[in-house]
PyMOL CGO cylinders between C-alpha atoms (Angstrom):
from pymol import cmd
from pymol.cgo import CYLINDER

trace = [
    CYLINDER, 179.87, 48.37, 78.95, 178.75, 48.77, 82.74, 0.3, 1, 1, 1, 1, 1, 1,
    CYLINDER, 178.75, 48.77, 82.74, 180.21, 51.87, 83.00, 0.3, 1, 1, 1, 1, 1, 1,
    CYLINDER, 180.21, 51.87, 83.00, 177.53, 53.63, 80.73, 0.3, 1, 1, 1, 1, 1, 1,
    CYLINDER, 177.53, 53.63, 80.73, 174.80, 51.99, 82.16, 0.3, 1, 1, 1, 1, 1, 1,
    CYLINDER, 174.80, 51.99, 82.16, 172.80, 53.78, 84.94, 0.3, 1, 1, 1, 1, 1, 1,
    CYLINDER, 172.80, 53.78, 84.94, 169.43, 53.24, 86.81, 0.3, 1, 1, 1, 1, 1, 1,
    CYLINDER, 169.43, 53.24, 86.81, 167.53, 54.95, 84.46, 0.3, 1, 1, 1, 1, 1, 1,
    CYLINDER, 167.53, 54.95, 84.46, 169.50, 55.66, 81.24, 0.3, 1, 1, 1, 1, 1, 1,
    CYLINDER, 169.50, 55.66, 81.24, 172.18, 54.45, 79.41, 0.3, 1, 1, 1, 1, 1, 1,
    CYLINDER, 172.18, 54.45, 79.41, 174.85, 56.35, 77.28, 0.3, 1, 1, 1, 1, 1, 1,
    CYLINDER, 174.85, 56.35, 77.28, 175.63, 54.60, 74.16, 0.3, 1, 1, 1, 1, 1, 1,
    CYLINDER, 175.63, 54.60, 74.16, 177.11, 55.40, 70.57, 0.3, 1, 1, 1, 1, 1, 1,
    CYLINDER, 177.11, 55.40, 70.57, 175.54, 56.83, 67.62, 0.3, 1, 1, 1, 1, 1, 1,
    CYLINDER, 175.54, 56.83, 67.62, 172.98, 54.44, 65.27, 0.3, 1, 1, 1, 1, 1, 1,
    CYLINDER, 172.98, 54.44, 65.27, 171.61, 54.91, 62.20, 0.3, 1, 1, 1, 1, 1, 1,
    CYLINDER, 171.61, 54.91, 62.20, 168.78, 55.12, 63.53, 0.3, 1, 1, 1, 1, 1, 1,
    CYLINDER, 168.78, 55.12, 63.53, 169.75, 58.52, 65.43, 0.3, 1, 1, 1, 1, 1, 1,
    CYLINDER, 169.75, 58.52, 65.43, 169.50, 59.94, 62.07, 0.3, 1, 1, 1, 1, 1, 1,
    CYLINDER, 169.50, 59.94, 62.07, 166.08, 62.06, 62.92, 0.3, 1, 1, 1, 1, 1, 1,
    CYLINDER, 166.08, 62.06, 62.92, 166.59, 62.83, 65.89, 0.3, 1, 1, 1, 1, 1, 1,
    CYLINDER, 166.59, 62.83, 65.89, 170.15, 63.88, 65.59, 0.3, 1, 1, 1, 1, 1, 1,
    CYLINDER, 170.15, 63.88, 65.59, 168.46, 65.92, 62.91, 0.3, 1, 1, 1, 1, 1, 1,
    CYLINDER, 168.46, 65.92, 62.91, 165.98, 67.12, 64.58, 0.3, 1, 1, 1, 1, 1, 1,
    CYLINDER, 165.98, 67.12, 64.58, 168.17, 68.20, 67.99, 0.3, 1, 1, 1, 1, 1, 1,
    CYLINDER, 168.17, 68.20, 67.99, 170.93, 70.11, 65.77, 0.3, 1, 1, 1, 1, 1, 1,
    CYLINDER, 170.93, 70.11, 65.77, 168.17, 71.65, 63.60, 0.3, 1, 1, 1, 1, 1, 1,
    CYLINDER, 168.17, 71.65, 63.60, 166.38, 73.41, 66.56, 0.3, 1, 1, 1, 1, 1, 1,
    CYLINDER, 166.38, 73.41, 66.56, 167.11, 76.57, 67.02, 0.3, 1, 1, 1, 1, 1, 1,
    CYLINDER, 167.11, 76.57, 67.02, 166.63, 76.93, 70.38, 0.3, 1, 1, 1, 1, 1, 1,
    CYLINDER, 166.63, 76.93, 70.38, 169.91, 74.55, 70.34, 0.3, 1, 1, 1, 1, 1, 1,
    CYLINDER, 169.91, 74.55, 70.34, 172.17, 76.73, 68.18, 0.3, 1, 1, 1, 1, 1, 1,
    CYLINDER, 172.17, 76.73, 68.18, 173.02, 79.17, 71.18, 0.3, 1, 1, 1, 1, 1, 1,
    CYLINDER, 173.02, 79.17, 71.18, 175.03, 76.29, 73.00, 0.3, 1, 1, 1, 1, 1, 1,
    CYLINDER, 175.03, 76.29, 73.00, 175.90, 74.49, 69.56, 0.3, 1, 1, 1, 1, 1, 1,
    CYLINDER, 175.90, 74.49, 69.56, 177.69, 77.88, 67.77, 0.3, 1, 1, 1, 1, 1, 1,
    CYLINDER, 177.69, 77.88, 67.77, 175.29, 76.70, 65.07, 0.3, 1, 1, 1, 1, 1, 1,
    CYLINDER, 175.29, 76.70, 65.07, 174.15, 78.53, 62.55, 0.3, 1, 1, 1, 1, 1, 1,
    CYLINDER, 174.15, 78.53, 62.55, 172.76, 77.16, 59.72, 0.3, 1, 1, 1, 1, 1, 1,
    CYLINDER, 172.76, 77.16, 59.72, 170.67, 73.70, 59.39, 0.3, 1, 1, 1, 1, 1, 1,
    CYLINDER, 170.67, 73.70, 59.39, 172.67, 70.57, 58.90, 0.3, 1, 1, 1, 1, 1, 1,
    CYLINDER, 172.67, 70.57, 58.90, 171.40, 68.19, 56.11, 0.3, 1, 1, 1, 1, 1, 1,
    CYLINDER, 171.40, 68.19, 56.11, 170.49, 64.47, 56.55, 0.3, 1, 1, 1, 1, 1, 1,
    CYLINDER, 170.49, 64.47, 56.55, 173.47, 64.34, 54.19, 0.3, 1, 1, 1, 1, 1, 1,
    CYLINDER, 173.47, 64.34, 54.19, 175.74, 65.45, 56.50, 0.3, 1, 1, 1, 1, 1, 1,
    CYLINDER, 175.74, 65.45, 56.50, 174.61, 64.12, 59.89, 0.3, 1, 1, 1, 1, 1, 1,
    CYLINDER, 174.61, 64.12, 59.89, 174.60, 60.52, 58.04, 0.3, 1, 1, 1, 1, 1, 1,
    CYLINDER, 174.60, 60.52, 58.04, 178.23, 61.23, 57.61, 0.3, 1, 1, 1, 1, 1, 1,
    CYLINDER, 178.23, 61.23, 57.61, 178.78, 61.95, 60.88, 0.3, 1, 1, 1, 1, 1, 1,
    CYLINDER, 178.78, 61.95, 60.88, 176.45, 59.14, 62.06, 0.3, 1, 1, 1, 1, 1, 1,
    CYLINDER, 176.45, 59.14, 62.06, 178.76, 56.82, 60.28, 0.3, 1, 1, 1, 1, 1, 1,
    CYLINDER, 178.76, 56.82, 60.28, 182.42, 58.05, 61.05, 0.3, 1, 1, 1, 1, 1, 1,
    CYLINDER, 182.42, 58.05, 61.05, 181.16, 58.24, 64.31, 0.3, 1, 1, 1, 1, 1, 1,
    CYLINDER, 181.16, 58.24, 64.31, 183.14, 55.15, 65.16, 0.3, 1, 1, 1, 1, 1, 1,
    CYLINDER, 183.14, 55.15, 65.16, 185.98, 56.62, 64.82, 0.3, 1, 1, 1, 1, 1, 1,
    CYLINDER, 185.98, 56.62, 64.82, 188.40, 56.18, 67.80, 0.3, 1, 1, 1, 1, 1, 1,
    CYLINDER, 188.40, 56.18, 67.80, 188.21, 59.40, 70.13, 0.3, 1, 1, 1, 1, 1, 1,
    CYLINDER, 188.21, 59.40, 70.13, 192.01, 59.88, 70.70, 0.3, 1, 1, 1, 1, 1, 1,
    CYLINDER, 192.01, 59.88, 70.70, 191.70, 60.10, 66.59, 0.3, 1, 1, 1, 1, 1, 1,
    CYLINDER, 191.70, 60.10, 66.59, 188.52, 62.23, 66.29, 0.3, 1, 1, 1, 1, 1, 1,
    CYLINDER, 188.52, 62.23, 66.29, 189.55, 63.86, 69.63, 0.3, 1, 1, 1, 1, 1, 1,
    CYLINDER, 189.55, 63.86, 69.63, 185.68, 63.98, 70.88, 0.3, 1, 1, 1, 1, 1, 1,
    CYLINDER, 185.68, 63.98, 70.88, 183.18, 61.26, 71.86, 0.3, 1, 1, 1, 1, 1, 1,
    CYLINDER, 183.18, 61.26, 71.86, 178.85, 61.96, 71.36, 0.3, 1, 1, 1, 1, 1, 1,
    CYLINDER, 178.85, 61.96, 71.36, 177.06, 59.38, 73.17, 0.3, 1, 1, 1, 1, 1, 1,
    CYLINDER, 177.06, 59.38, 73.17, 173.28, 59.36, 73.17, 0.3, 1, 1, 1, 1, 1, 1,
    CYLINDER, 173.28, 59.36, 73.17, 171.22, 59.35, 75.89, 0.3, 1, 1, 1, 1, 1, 1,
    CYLINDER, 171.22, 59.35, 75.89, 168.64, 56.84, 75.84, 0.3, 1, 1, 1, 1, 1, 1,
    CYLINDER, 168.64, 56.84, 75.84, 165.80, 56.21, 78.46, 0.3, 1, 1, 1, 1, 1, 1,
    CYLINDER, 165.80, 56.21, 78.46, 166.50, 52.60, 79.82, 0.3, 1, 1, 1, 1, 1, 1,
    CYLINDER, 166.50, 52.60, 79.82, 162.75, 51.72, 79.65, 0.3, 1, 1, 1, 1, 1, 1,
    CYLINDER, 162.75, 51.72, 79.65, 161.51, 53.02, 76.51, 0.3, 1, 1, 1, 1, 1, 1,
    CYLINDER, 161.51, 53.02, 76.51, 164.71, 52.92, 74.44, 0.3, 1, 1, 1, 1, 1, 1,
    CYLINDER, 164.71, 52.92, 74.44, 163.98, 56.32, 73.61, 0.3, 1, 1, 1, 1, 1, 1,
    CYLINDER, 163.98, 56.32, 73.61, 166.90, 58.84, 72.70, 0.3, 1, 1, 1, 1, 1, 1,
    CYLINDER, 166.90, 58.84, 72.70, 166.27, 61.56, 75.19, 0.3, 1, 1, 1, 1, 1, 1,
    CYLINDER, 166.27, 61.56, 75.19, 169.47, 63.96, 74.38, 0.3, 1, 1, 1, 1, 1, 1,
    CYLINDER, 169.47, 63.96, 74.38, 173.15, 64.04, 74.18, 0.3, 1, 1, 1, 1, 1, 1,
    CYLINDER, 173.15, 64.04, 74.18, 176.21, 64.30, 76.03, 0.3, 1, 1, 1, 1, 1, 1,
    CYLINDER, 176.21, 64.30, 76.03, 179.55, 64.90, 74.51, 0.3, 1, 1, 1, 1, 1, 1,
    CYLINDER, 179.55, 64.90, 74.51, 183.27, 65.01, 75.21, 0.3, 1, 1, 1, 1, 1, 1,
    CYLINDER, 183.27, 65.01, 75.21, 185.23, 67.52, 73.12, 0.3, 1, 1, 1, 1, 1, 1,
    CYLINDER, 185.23, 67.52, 73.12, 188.93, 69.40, 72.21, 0.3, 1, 1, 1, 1, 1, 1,
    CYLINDER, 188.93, 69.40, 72.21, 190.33, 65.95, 73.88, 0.3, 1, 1, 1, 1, 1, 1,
    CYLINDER, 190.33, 65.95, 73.88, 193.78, 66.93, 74.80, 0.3, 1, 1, 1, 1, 1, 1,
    CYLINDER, 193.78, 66.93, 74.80, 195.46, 63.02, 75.40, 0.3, 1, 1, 1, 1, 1, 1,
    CYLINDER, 195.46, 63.02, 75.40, 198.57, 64.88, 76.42, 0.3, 1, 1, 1, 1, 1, 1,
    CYLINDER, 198.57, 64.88, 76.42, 197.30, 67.21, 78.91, 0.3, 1, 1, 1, 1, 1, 1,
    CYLINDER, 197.30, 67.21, 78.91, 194.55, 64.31, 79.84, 0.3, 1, 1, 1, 1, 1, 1,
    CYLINDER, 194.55, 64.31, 79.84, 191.34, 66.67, 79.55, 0.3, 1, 1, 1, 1, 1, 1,
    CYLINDER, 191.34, 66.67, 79.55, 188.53, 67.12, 77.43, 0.3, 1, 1, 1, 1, 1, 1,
    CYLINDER, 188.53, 67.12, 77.43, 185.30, 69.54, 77.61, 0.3, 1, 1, 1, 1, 1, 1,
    CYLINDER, 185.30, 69.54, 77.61, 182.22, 68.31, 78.33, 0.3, 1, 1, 1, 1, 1, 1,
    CYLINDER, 182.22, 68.31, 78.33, 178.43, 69.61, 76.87, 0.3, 1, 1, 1, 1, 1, 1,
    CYLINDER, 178.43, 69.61, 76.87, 175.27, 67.96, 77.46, 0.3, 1, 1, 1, 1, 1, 1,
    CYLINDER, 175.27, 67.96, 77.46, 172.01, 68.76, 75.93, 0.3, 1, 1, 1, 1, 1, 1,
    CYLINDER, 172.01, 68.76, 75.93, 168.59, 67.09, 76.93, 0.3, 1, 1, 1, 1, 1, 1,
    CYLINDER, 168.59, 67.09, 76.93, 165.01, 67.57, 74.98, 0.3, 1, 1, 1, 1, 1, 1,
    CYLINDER, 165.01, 67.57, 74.98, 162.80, 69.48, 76.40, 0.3, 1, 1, 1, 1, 1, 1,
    CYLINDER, 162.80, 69.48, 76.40, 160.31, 67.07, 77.35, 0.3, 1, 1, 1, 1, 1, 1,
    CYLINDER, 160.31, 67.07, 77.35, 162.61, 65.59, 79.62, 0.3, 1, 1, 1, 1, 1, 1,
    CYLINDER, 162.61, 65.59, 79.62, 164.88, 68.26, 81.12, 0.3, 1, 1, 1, 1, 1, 1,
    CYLINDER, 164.88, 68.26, 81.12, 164.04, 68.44, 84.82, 0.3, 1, 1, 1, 1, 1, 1,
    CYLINDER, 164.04, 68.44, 84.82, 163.83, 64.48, 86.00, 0.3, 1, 1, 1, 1, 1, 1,
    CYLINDER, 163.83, 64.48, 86.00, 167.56, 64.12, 86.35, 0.3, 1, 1, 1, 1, 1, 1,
    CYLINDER, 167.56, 64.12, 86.35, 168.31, 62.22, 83.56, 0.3, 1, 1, 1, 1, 1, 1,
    CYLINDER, 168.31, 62.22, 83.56, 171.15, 65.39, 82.81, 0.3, 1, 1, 1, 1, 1, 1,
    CYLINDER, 171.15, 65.39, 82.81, 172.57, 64.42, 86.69, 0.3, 1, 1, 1, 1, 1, 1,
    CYLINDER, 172.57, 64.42, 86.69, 173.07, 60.72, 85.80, 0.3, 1, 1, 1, 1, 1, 1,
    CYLINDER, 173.07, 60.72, 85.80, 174.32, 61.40, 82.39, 0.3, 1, 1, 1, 1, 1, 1,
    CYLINDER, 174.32, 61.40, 82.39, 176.57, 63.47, 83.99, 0.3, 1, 1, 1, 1, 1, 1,
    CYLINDER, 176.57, 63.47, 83.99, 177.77, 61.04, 86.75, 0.3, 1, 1, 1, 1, 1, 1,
    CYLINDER, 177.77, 61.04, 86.75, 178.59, 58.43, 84.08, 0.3, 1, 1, 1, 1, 1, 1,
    CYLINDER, 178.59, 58.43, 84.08, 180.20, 59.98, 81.67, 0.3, 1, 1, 1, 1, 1, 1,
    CYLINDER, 180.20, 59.98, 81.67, 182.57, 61.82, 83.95, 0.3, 1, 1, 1, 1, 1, 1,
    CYLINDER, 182.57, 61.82, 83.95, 183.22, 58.51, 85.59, 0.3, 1, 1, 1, 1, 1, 1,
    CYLINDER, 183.22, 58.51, 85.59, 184.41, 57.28, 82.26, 0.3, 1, 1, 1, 1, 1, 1,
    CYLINDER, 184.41, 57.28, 82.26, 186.38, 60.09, 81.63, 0.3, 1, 1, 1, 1, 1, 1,
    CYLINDER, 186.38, 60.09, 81.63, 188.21, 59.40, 84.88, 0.3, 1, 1, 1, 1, 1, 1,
    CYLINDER, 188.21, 59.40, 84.88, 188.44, 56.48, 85.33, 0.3, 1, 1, 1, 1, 1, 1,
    CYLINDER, 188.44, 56.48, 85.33, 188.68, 54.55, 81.63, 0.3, 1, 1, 1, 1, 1, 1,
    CYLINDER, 188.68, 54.55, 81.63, 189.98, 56.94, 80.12, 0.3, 1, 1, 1, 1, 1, 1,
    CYLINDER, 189.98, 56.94, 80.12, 191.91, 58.27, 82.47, 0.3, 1, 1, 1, 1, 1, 1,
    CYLINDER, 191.91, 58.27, 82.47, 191.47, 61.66, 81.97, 0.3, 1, 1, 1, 1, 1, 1,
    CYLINDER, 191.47, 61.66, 81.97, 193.04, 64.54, 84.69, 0.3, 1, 1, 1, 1, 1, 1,
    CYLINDER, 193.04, 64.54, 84.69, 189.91, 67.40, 84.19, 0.3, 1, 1, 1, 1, 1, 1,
    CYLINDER, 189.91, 67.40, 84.19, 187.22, 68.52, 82.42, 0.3, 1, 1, 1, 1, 1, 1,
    CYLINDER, 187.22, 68.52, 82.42, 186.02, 71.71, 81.77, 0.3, 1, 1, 1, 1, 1, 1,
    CYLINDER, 186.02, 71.71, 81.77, 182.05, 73.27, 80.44, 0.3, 1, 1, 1, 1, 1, 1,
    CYLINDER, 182.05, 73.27, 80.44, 181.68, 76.32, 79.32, 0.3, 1, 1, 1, 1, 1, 1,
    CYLINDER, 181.68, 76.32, 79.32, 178.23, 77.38, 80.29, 0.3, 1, 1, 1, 1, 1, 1,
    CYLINDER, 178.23, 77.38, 80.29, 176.53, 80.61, 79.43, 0.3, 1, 1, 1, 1, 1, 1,
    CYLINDER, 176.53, 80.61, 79.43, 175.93, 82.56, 82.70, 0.3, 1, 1, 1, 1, 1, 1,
    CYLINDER, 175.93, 82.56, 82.70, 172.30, 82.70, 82.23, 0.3, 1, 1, 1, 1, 1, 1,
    CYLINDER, 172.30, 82.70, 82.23, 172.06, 78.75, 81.75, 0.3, 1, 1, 1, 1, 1, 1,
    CYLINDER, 172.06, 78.75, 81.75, 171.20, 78.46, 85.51, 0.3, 1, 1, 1, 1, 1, 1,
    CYLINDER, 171.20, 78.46, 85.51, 169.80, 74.83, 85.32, 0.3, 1, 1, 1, 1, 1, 1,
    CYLINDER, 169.80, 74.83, 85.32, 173.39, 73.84, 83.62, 0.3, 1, 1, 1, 1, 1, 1,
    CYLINDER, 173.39, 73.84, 83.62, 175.40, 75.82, 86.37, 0.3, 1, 1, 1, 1, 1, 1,
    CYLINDER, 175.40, 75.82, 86.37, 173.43, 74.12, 89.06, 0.3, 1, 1, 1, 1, 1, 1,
    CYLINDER, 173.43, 74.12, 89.06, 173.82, 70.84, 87.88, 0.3, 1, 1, 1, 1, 1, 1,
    CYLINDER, 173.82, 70.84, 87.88, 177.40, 71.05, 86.73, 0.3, 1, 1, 1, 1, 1, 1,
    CYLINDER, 177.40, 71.05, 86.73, 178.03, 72.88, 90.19, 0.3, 1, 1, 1, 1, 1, 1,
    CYLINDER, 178.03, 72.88, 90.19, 176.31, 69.68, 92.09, 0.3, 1, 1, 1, 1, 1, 1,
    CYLINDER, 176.31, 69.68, 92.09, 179.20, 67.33, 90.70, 0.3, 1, 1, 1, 1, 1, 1,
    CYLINDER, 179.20, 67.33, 90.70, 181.74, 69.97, 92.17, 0.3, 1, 1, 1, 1, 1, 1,
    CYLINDER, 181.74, 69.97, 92.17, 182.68, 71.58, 88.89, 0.3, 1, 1, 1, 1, 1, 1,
    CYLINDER, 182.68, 71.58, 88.89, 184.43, 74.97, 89.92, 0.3, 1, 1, 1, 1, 1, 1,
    CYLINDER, 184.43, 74.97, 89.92, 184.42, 78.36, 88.40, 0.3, 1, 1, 1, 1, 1, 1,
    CYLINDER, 184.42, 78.36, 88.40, 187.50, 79.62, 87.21, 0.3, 1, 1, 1, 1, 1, 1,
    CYLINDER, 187.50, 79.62, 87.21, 186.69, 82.44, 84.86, 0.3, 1, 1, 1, 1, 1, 1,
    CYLINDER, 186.69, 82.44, 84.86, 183.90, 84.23, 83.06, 0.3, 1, 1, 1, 1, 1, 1,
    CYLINDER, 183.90, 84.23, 83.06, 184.40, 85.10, 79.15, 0.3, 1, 1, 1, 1, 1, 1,
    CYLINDER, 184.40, 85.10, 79.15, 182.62, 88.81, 79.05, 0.3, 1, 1, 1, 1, 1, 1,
    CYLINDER, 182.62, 88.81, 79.05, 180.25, 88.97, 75.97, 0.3, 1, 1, 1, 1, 1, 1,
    CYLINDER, 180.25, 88.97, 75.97, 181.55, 85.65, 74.69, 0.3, 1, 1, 1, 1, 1, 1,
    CYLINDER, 181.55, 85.65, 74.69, 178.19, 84.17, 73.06, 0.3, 1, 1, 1, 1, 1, 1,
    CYLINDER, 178.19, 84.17, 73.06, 175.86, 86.01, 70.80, 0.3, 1, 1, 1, 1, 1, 1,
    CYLINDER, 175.86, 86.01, 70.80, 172.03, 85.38, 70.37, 0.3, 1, 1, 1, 1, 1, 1,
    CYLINDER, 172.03, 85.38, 70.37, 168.76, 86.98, 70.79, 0.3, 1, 1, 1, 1, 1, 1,
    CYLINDER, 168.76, 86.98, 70.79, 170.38, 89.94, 69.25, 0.3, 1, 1, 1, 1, 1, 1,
    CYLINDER, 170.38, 89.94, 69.25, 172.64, 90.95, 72.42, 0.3, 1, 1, 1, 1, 1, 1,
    CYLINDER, 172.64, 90.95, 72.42, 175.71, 89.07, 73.97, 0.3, 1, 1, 1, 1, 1, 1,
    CYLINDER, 175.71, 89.07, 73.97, 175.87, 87.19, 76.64, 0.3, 1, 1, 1, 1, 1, 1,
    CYLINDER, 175.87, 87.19, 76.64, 179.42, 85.81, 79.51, 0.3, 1, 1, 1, 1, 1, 1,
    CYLINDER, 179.42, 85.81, 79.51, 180.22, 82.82, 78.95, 0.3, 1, 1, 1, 1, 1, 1,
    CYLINDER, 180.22, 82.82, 78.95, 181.48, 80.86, 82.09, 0.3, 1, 1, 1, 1, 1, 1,
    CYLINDER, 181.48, 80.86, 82.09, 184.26, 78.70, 82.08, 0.3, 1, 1, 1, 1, 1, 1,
    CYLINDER, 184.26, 78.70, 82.08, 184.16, 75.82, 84.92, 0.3, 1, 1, 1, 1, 1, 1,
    CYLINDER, 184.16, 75.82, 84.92, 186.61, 72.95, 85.37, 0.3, 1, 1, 1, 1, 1, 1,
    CYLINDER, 186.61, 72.95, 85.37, 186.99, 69.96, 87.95, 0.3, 1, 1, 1, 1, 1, 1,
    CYLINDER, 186.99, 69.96, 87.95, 190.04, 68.61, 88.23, 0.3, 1, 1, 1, 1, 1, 1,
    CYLINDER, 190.04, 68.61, 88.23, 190.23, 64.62, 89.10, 0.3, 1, 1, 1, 1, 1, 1,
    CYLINDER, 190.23, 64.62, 89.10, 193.00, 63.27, 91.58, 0.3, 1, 1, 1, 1, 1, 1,
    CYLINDER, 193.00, 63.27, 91.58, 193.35, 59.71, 93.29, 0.3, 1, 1, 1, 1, 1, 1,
    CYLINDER, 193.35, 59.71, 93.29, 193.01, 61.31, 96.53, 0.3, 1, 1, 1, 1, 1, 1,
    CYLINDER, 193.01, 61.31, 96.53, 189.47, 62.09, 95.94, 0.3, 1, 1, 1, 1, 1, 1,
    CYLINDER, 189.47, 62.09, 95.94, 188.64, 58.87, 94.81, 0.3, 1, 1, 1, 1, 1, 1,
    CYLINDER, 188.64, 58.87, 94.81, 189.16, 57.92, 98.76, 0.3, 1, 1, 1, 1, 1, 1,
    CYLINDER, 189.16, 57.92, 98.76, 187.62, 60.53, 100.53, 0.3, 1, 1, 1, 1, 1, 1,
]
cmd.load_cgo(trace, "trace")
């Protein structure tokens, strides 16, 4: 599909072969503050997941693409659409990228595609992130594709032993935009 192909990554479905690094990206801690997570997830379970994957996302009411460099094949992170409201057209969106590769703006065009998608084949109304206020890089980068702040969640999230807002920030889609 063209419209999950960029310049330098593509977004495509789960493989079975995502099995250890899906395993490996839910598994690190570092990850759980964004993730809720709290305890490991077993191959096990992650196979599971792996495999209903497929599911249709009007049915499983979220989508997790991976992000895979177009040159090396390499998964590189995630990006996911979530609590998919068809009625209400609008889903939330999270993105996580490794380490090793945050900060070469693979997050930007992962971004750009996937809420292209949403718009336009889907046909979605909004999206919304909900970004802890410290997550700077994420509020930038959400901010750059004109996602607005419409409310902060006061000590929301919990890690590193204090708690921490939580903001909430939405962009709303309309056909007028499309031909500014």
């Amino acid at each position: 599909m063209k419209t999950l192909k960029g310049i330098h990554i593509n977004l495509r479905p789960l493989e079975p072969e995502d099995l250890q690094f899906l395993y490996d990206s839910e598994n690190d801690e570092i990850n759980w503050k964004i993730s809720g997570t709290q305890v490991p997830y077993s191959k096990f379970i992650l196979k599971n997941y792996i495999e209903n994957s497929s599911q249709d996302i009007y049915e499983a009411k979220q989508l997790r693409l991976i992000i895979e460099d177009k040159k090396t094949k390499e998964a590189i992170g995630m990006i996911d659409l979530f609590d998919l409201e068809p009625l209400h057209r609008r889903a939330g969106i999270g993105i996580l990228i490794l380490n090793q590769f945050r900060n070469k703006k693979f997050a930007s065009e992962a971004l750009h595609l996937l809420i292209s998608y949403a718009f336009h084949y889907l046909n979605l109304h909004q999206l919304f992130a909900n970004i802890t206020t410290d997550n700077k890089n994420s509020i930038r980068l959400f901010e750059k594709f004109n996602f607005q702040l419409i409310g902060i969640k006061k000590d929301w999230v919990f890690y590193n032993k204090k708690f921490h807002n939580e903001s909430t920030y939405q962009l709303i889609h309309s056909i007028e935009r499309d031909h500014e």
